[in-house]
Structure formats: structure tokens, C-alpha cells
KEBA-692540 format. One line per 2 residues: their letters; for each residue x, y, z of N, C-alpha, C. Coordinates in steps of 0.2 Angstrom, whole numbers. Layout:
REM KEBA-692540
A> X/Y/Z/X/Y/Z/X/Y/Z; ... $
***
This chain:
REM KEBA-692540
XX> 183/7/-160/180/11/-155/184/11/-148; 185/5/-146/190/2/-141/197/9/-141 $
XX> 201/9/-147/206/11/-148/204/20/-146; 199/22/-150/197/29/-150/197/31/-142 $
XX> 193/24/-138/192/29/-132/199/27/-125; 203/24/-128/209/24/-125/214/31/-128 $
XX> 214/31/-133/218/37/-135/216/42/-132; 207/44/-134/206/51/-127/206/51/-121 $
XX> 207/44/-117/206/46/-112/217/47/-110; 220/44/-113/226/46/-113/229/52/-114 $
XX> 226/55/-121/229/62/-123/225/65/-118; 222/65/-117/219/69/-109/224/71/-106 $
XX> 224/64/-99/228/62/-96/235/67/-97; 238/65/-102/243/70/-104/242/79/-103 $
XX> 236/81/-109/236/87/-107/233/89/-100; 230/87/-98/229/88/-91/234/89/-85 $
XX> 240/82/-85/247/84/-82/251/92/-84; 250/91/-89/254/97/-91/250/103/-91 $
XX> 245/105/-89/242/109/-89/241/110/-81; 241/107/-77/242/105/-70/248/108/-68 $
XX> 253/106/-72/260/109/-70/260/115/-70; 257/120/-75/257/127/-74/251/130/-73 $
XX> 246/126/-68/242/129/-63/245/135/-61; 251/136/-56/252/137/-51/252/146/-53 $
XX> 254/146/-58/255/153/-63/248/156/-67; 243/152/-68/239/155/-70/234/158/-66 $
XX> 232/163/-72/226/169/-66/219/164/-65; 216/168/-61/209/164/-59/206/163/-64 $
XX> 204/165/-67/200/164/-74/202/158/-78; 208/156/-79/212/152/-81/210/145/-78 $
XX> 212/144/-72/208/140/-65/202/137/-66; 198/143/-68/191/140/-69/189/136/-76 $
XX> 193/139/-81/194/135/-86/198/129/-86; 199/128/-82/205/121/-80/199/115/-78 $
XX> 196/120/-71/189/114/-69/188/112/-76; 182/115/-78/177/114/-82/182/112/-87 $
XX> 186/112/-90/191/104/-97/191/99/-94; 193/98/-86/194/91/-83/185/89/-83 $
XX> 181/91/-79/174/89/-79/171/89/-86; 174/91/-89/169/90/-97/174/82/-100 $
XX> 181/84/-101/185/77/-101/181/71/-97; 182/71/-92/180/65/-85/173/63/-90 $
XX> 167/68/-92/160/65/-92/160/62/-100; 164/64/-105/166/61/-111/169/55/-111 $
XX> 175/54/-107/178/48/-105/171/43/-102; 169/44/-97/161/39/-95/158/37/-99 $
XX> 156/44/-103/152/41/-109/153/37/-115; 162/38/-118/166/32/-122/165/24/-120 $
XX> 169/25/-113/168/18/-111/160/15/-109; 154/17/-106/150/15/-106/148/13/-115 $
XX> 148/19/-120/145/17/-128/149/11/-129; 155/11/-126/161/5/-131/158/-1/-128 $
XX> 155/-3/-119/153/-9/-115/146/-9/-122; 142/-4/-123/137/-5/-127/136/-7/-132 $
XX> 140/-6/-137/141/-8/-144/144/-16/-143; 148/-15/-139/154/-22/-139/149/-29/-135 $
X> 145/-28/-130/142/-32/-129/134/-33/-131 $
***
């Protein structure tokens, strides 16, 4: 479980920079979908590490 939720919060991480890099060029609508994968990313990640502190302890 440990392993799973390092891997997502990594490969994130990644798409996230690289998706950040070519912010600067996408239309607004794009923008808006950018928010909302990082905000739905972030509350995923939360809820990994909180379920893995639960399970593990």
C-alpha cells in the first residue's frame, strides 16, 4: 500500500510539472482543467496517506 501511494503521488508530481510547463500556451478551458487534476490529485494523495497511517497502525 505504502509503495502504491508513493508511486501516485510521484507520477503526479511529474505530470503535473510537465503539464505546468506548457500552461503558458493553453487556452482557458485547458487552465481550468489543469486546476481541477491538481485539486482532485492533492485530495487523492490525502486520502492514500491518511488510509496507509490506517491500515499500518
Amino acid at each position: 500500500m505504502l509503495g502504491f501511494t508513493i508511486a501516485f503521488f510521484f507520477i503526479g508530481v511529474v505530470v503535473l510539472s510537465f503539464l505546468k510547463s506548457n500552461l503558458p500556451g493553453m487556452k482557458e478551458n485547458a487552465q481550468v482543467w489543469f486546476v481541477i487534476g491538481t485539486t482532485v490529485w492533492g485530495i487523492v494523495t490525502i486520502f492514500l496517506v491518511i488510509w496507509w497511517f490506517n491500515v499500518r497502525f
